[in-house]
N, C-alpha and C positions, 0 to 999 in steps of 0.2 A: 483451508483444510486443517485439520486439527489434528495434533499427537496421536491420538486415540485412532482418528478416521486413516490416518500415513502409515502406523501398524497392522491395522488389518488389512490394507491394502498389499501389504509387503507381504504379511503371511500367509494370502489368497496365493501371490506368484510365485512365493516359496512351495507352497503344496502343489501348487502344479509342475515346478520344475519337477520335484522329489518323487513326481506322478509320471513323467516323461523318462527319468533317468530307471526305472522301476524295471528289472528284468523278472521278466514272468518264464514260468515253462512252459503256457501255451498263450496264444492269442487270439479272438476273435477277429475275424476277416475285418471289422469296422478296426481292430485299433492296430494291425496289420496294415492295414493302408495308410492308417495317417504315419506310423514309421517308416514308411516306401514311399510315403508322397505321391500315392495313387488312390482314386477311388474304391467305394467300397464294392462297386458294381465289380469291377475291373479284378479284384483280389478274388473275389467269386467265383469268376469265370475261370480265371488261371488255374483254380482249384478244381473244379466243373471238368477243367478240362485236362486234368493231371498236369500243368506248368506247374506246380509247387506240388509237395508232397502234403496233405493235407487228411484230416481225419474231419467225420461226422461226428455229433456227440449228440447229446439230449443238451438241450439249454434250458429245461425248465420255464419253457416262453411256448409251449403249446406241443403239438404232437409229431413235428418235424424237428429232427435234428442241425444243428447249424456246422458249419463247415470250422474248424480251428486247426491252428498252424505251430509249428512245435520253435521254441527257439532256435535251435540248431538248424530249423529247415529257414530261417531267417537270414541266419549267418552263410548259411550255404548261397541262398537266395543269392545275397550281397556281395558276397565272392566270384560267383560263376554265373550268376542269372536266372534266366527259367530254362527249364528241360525242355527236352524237345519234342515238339508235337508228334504223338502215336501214331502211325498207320492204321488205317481202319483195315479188317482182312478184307 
């Protein structure tokens, strides 16, 4: 492997760290999971089903809105968990 080829290799894993350490103000349910170490199905549902506090938005990916998760509702997440399942009336 070559100078050249051991560089680019470092500075692929460097932008991914610099990609993971990245505080955003909101999150998509896909990169929400990979931070919880849960599926993307799974962060959905939670949301679906009021366990996290969660907003719809427009994603600009078609005519339905996608589900996104605010930082603060992350840290909360992380601290105390999910909320707790609604009673239906």
């Amino acid at each position: 492997m070559t100078v050249e080829e051991r560089l680019e290799r470092i500075e692929a894993m460097l932008a991914v760290l610099v990609e993971r350490q990245t505080v955003r103000e909101w999150y998509t349910t896909e990169q929400a999971a990979q931070l919880l170490g849960k599926t993307e199905f799974t962060v959905r549902e939670w949301c679906r089903n009021f366990r996290l506090k969660a907003e719809k938005r427009m994603s600009g990916r078609g005519a339905y809105p996608q589900w996104v998760i605010s930082h603060t509702e992350l840290l909360r997440y992380q601290r105390e968990g999910l909320l707790p399942l609604q009673q239906s009336v």
